[in-house]
VOZA-815549 format. One record per residue (C-alpha): residue number from 1; chain; x, y, z. Coordinates in Angstrom, 2 decimals. Each point is the difference from the previous one (the first is absolute). Layout:
REM VOZA-815549
<pt k="NUM" c="A" c1="X" c2="Y" c3="Z"/>
...
This chain:
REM VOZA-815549
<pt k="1" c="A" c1="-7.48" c2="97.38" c3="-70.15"/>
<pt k="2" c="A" c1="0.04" c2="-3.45" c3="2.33"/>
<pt k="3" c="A" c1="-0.57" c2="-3.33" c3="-2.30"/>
<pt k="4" c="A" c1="-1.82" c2="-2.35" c3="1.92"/>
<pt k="5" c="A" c1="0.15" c2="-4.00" c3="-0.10"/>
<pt k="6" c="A" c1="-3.49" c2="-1.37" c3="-0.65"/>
<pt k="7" c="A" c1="1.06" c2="-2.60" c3="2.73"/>
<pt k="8" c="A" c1="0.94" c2="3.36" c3="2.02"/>
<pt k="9" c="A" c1="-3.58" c2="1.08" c3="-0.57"/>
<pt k="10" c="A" c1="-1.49" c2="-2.70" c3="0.77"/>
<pt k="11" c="A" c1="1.95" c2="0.00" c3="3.45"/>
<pt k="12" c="A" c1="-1.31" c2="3.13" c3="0.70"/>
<pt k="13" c="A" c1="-3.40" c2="-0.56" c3="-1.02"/>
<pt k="14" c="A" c1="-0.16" c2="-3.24" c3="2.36"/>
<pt k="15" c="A" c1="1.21" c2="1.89" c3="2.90"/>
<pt k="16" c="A" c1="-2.75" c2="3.19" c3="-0.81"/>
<pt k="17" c="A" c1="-2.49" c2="-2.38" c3="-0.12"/>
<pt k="18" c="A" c1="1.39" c2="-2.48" c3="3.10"/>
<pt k="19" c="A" c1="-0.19" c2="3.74" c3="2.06"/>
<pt k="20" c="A" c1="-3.48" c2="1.20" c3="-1.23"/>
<pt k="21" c="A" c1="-1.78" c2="-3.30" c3="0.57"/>
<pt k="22" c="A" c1="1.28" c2="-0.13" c3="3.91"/>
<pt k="23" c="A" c1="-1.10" c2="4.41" c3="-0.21"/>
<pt k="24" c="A" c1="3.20" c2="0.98" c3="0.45"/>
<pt k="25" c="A" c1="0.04" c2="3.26" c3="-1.84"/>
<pt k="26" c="A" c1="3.23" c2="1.50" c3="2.01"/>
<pt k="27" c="A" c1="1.89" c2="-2.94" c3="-1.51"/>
<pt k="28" c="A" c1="-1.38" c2="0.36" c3="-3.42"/>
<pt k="29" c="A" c1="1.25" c2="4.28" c3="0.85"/>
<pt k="30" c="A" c1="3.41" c2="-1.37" c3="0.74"/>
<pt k="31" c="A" c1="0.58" c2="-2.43" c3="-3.10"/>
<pt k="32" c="A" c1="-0.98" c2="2.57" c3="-2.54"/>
<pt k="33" c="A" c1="2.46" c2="2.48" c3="1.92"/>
<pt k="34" c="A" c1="2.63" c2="-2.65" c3="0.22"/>
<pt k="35" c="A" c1="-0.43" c2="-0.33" c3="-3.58"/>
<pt k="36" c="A" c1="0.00" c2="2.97" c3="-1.39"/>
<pt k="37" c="A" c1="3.24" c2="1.28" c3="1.99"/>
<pt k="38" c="A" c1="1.78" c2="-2.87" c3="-1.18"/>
<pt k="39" c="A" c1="-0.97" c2="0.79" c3="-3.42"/>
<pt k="40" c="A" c1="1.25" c2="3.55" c3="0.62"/>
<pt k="41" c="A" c1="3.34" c2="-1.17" c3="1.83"/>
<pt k="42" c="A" c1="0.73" c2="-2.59" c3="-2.70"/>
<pt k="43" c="A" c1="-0.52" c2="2.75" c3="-2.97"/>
<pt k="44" c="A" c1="2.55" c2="2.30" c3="2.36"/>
<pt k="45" c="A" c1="2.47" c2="-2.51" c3="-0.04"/>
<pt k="46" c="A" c1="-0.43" c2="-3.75" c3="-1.43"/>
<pt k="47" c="A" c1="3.46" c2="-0.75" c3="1.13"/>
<pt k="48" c="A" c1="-0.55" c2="0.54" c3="3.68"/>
<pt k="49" c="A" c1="-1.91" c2="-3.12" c3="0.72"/>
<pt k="50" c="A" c1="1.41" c2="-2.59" c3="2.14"/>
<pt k="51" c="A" c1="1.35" c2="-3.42" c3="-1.69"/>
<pt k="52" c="A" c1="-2.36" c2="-1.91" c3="1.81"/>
<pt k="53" c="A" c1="-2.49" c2="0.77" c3="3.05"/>
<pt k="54" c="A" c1="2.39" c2="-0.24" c3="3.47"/>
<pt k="55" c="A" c1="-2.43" c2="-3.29" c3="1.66"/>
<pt k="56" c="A" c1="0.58" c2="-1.50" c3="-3.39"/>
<pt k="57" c="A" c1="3.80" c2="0.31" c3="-1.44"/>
<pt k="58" c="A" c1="-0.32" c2="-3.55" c3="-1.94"/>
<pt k="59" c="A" c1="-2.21" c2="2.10" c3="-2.96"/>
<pt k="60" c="A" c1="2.94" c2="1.70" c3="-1.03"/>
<pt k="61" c="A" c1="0.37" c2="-2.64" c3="-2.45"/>
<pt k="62" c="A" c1="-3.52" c2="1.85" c3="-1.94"/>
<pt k="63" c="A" c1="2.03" c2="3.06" c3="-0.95"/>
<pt k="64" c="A" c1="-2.92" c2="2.23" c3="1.51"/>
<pt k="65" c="A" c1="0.52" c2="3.26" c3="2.01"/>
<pt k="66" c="A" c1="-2.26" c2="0.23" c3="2.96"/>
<pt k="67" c="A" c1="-1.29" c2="2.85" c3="2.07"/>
<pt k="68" c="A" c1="-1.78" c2="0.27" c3="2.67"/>
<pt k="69" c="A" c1="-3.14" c2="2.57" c3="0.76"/>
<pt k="70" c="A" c1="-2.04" c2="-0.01" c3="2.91"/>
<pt k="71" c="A" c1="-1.14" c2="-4.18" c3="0.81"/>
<pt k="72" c="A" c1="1.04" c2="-1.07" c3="-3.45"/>
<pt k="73" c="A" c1="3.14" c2="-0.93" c3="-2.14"/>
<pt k="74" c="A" c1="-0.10" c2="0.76" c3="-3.70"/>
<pt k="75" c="A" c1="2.07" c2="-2.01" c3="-2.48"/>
<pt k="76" c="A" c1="0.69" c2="1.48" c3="-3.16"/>
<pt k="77" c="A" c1="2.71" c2="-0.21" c3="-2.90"/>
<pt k="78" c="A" c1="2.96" c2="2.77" c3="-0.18"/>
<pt k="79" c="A" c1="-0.06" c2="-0.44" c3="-3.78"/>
<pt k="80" c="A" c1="-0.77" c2="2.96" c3="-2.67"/>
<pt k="81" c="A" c1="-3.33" c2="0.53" c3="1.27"/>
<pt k="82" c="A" c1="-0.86" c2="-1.28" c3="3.26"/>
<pt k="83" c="A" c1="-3.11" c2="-2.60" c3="0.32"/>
<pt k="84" c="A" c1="-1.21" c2="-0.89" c3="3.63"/>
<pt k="85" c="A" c1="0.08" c2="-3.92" c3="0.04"/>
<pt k="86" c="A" c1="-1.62" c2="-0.37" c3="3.24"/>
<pt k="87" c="A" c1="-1.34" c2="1.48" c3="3.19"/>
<pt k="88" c="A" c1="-0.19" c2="-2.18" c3="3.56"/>
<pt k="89" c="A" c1="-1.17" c2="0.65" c3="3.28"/>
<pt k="90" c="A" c1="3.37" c2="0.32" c3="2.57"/>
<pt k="91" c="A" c1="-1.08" c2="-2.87" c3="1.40"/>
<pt k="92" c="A" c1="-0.73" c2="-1.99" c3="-3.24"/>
<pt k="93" c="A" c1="2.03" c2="-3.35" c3="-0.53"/>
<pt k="94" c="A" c1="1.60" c2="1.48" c3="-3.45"/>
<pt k="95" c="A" c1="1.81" c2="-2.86" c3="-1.04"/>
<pt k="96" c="A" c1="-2.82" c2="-2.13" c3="-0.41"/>
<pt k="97" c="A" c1="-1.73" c2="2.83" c3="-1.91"/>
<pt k="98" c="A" c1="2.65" c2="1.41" c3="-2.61"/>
């Protein structure tokens, strides 16, 4: 099982709810997809995340893996049991939003 960050929730929530009020259901479809492969990827291996998303090599310095899946990069920590820190948009500024 995937721990979740309430701030990751709360990412995901806003970006449900951002999608559903302009009635785009497909996008809604493709976050919870891009979600729950991460979630499955992550609990395959938690060491195969990159050290920081490849637009963004400066967040190294969090110490958070990062995948990818579908539109959206998924931070989490590598530790004993993985937690998902945050999910972005690709196009997301991330910096300003870690």
């Amino acid at each position: 099982m995937i721990l979740w960050s309430a701030k990751a929730e709360r990412q995901v929530i806003a970006l449900r709810d951002h999608y559903e009020n302009l009635g785009r259901i497909a996008a809604v479809r493709a976050l919870v997809a891009a979600v729950d492969a991460a979630e499955r990827r992550i609990e395959r291996d938690p060491a195969g995340g990159l050290t920081s998303p490849h637009p963004y090599p400066q967040l190294v310095r969090y110490g958070l893996a990062w995948i990818k899946e579908g539109r959206y990069w998924i931070a989490y920590s590598a530790d004993h049991t993985p937690v998902i820190a945050g999910v972005f948009f690709e196009t997301a500024n991330i910096p300003r939003r870690i």
